[in-house]
C-alpha positions in Angstrom: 29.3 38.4 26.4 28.6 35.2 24.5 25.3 34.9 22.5 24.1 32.4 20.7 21.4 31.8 17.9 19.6 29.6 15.6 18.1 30.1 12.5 17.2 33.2 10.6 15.3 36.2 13.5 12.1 37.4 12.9 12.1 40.2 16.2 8.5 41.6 16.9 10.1 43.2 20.5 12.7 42.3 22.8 13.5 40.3 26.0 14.2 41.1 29.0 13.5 39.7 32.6 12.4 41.7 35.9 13.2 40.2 39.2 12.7 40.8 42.7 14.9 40.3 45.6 14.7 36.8 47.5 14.6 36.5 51.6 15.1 32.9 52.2 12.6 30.0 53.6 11.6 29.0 56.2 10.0 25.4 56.7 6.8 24.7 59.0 7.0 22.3 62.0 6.4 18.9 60.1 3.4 18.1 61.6 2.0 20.4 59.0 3.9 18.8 56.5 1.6 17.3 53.6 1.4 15.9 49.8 -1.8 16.5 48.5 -3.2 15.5 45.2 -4.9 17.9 42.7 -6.4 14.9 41.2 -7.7 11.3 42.3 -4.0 10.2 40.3 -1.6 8.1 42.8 0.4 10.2 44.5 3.3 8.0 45.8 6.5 9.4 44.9 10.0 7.7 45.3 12.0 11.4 45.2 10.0 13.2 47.5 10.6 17.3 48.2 13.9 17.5 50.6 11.6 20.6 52.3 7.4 18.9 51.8 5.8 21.9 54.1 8.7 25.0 53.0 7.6 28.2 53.1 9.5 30.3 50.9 9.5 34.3 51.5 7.9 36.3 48.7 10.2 38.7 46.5 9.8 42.1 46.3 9.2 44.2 43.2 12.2 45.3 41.1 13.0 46.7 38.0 15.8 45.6 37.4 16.8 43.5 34.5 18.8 40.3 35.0 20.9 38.1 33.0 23.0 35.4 33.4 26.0 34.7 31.3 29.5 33.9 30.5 32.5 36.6 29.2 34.9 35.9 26.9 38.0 35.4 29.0 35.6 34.7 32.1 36.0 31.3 34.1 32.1 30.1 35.1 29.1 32.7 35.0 28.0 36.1 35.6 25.2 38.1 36.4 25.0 41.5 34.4 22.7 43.9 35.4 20.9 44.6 31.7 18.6 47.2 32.6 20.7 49.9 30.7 22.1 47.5 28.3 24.1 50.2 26.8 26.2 50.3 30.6 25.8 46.4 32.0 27.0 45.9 35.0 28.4 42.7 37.0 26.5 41.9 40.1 27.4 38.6 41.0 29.9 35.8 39.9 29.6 32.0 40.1 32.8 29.7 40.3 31.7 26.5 38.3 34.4 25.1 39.6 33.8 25.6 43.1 29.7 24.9 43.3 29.2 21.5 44.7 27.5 19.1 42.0 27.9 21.8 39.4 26.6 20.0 36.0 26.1 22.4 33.5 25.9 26.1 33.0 22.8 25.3 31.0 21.0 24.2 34.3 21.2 27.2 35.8 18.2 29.5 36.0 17.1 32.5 38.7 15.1 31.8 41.7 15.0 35.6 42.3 17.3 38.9 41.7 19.3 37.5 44.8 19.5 33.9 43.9 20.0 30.9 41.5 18.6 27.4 41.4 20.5 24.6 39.4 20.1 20.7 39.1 23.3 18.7 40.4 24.5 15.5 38.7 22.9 13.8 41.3 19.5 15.2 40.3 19.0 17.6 43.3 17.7 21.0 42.5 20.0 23.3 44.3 19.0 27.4 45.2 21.8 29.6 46.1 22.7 33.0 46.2 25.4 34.9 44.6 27.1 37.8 45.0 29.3 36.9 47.2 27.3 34.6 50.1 27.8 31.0 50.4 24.0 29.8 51.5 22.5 27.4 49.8 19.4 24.7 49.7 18.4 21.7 48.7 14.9 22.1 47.5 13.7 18.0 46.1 15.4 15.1 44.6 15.4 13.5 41.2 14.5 16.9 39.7 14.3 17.1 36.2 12.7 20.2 34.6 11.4 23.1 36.9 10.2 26.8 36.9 9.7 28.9 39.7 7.0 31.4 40.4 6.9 35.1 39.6 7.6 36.0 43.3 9.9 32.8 44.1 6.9 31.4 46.7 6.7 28.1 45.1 8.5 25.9 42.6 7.1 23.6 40.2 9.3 20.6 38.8 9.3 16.6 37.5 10.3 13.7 39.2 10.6 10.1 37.9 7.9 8.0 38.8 8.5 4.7 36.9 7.9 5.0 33.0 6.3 8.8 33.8 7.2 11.7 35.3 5.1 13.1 38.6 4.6 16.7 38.3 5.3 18.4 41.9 4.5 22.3 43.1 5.7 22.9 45.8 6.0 26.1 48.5 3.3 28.0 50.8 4.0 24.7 53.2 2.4 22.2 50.6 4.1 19.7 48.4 1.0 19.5 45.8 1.5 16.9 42.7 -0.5 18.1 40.0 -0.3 15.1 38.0 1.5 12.6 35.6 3.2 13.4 32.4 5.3 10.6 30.3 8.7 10.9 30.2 11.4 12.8 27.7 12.6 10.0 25.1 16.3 9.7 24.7 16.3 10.9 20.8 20.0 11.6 21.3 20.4 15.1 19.6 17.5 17.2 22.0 20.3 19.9 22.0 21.5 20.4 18.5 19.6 23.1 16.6 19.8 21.1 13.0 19.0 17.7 14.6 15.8 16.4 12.8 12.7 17.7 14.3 14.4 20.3 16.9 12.1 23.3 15.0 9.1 21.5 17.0 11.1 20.2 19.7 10.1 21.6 23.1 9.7 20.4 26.8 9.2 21.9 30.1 7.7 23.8 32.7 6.6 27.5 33.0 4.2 29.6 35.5 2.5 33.0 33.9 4.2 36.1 34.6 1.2 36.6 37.3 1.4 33.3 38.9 -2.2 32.6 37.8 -1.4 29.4 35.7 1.2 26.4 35.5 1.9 25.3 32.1 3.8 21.8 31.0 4.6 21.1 27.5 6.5 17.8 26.0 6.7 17.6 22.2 9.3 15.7 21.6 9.7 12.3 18.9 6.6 10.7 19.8 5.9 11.7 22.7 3.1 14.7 22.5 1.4 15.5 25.4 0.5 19.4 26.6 -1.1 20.8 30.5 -2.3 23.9 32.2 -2.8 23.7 35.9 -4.3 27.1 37.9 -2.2 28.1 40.6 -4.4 26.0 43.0 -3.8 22.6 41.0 -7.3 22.6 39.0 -6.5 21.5 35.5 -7.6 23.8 33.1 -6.4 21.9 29.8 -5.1 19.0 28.9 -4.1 17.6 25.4 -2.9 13.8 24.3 -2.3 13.9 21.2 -0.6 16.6 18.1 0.0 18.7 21.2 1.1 22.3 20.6 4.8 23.3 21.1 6.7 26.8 21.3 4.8 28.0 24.1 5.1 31.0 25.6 3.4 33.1 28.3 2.5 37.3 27.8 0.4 38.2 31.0 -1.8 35.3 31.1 -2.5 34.4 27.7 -0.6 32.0 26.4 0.7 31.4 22.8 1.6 28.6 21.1 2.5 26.6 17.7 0.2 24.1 16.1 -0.6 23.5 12.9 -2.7 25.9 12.4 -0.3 28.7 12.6 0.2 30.4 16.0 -2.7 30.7 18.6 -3.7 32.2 22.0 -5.3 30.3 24.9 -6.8 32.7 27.7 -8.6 31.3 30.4 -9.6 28.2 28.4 -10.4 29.8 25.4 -8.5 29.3 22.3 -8.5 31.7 19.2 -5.9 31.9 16.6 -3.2 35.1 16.9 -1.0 34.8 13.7 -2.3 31.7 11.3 0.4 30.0 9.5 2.9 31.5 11.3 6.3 28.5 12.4 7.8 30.2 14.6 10.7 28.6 16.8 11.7 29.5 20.3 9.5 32.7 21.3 10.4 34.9 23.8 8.1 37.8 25.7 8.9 41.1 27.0 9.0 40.9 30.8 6.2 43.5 30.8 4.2 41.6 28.2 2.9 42.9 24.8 6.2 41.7 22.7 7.1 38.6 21.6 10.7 37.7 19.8 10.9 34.4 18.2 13.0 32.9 15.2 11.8 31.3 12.0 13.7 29.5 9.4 13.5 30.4 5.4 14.1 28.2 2.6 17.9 28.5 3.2 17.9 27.5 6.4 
């Protein structure tokens, strides 16, 4: 298995990721179909949803652990089945080579245990399944970052809109935008680890672990800007300027970096966790109540 890291590891409890098992879409007659606004904001959009009313079938609860990577010797990816990660398994392959629009193994991501979502060159954000089965969907255009929800009933993602970026959910036969965001600068080293300022460097979407909250940070150059939606579009926070970075979700608190160290937003509230801490690229448990992140020492 190929690993990588950064920096020097500061582990305070280990990753994993539980998912459940997928059962398609289905999409509503389109007289139902409807973008609604979770704001007074505009809410045309040149790259609408390929499916605006889809209804996508809950997951059911698993324990099993998930993880997608590559083995040495391996052609394209594999999903390994880490739940006794003493005895992984391979329960699904994917041929690079033989996905249409394949990019990137980097844009690959789960939907659910059963299936994968990736962005094609073209900007379409692709779900498929693996493990043998061919089926696949095109879910919305011009896609750039996305996150689905705990139990794969909606997705969240960007799409250009001129200078900004439109921030879509979509699923339970609604294609909601929740609002605007600027748009990544083009720094030109986003995905080097030593490239100036990649210790800060974050940007992206993420829903909690119970689907309660929608979170969108962008910290990039000079771009700073920082978002939590509830999982009914109502903006809960919003921040312009020295936004935080590193964030991460444990149940439905959120942690984050700022320069204050590393604090913890529930419900609206803010209170610092660990003050003065830097950390870079935190992960939490699956089950919540540990977090493993990096930090970097005086040697680099």
């Amino acid at each position: 298995m190929t690993t990588r890291w950064f920096g020097t590891i500061a582990v305070t409890g280990l990753l994993a990721m539980s998912c459940g098992s997928a059962h398609g879409f289905a999409t509503s007659p389109a007289s139902s179909s409807r973008l609604t606004a979770a704001s007074s904001e505009r809410v045309s959009d040149p790259c609408p949803a390929a499916h605006t009313a889809a209804l996508f079938a809950a997951s059911t609860p698993s324990s099993r652990n998930l993880a997608l990577v590559s083995l040495r010797g391996t052609p394209g990816l594999v999903v390994r089945d880490i739940t006794d990660i003493d005895h992984p398994t391979t329960v699904g392959a994917i041929s690079t080579a033989s996905t249409p629009g394949f990019a990137s193994p980097t844009s690959f991501g789960f939907a659910s245990s059963s299936e994968l979502s990736y962005v094609d060159p073209n900007g379409n954000l692709i779900r498929m399944a693996y493990g043998g089965s061919s089926s696949s969907m095109t879910v919305a255009a011009c896609v750039g970052s996305y996150a689905w929800s705990p139990r794969s009933t909606s997705v969240v993602y960007t799409s250009q809109d001129g200078s900004d970026l439109n921030v879509h959910q979509l699923g339970s036969g609604l294609n909601r935008l929740l609002g605007h965001v600027p748009a990544i600068p083009a720094v030109g080293c986003e995905a080097i680890a030593s490239c100036s300022g990649a210790d800060t460097w974050q940007w992206g979407l993420s829903y909690s672990p119970q689907g309660s909250y929608v979170s969108f940070v962008g910290n990039i150059a000079n771009v700073s800007v920082f978002r939590v939606w509830a999982s009914d579009g109502t903006l809960r926070s919003s921040n312009e300027s020295q936004a935080p970075t590193w964030l991460v979700w444990s149940g439905d608190s959120l942690y984050y970096r700022d320069a204050n160290g590393v604090e913890v937003w529930r419900d609206g509230a803010v209170s610092t966790f660990i003050p003065n801490l830097a950390w870079i690229r935190p992960s939490a448990s699956a089950g919540g109540g540990q977090i493993a992140y990096e930090t970097r020492d005086a040697q680099g």
